[in-house]
N, C-alpha and C positions, 0 to 999 in steps of 0.2 A: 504494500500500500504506500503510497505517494501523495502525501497533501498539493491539492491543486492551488498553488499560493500564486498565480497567475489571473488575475481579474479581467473578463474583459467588458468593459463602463465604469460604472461607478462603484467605488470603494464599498458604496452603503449594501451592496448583493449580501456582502459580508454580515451586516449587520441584522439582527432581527431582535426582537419585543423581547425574546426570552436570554439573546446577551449575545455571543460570537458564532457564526453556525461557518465550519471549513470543511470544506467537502475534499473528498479524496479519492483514487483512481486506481486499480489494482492494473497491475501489469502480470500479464500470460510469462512465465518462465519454464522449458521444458526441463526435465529433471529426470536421469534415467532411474528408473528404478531397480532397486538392487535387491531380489525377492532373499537373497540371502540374509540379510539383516534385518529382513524384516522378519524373519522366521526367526532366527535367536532373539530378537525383541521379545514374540509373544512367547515362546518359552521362557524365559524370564518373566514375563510375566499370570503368564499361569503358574512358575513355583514359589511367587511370590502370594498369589489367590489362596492357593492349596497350603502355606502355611499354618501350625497352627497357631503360632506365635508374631504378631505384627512387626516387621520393622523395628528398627533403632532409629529413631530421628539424626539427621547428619547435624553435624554443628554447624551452626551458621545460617543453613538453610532454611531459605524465603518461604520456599514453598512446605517445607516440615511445619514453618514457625505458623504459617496461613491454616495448613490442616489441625493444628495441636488448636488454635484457637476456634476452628469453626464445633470441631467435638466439646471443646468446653460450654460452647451456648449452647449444644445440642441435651448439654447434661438433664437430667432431671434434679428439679431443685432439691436440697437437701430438706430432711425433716425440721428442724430448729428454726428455721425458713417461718415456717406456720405457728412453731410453739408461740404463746403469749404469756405473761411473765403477771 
């Protein structure tokens, strides 16, 4: 994808009610495909399905840190939650 930052008239196309709207442009790219790697991909990835133990989170990792947070809202609240005192 390509932001179209090329106008042609007036600046305002750009602008609308809701704030800045830039439109963008994909470009076709042929890419051979290598069915080999794609095959050791999803074997890795079905031994990691059929695990019966999850992953280690990597350190550092964006996307560990995204998933370890989206499970925490998913949690069920705790009981003390509701207690009243």
């Amino acid at each position: 994808m390509e932001p179209l930052t090329e106008v042609c008239g007036h600046n305002e196309q750009l602008s609308r009610a809701t704030g800045f709207d830039l439109g963008f442009a994909a470009h076709h790219v042929k890419v051979k495909l290598d069915l080999s790697k794609v095959q050791d991909c999803l074997h890795r990835v079905r031994e990691m399905y059929e695990n019966a133990t999850p992953l280690q989170p990597c350190m550092g990792c964006k996307d560990c840190q995204g998933l370890n947070q989206i499970i925490e809202l998913l949690q069920p609240p705790s009981p003390e939650i509701f207690q009243t005192s």
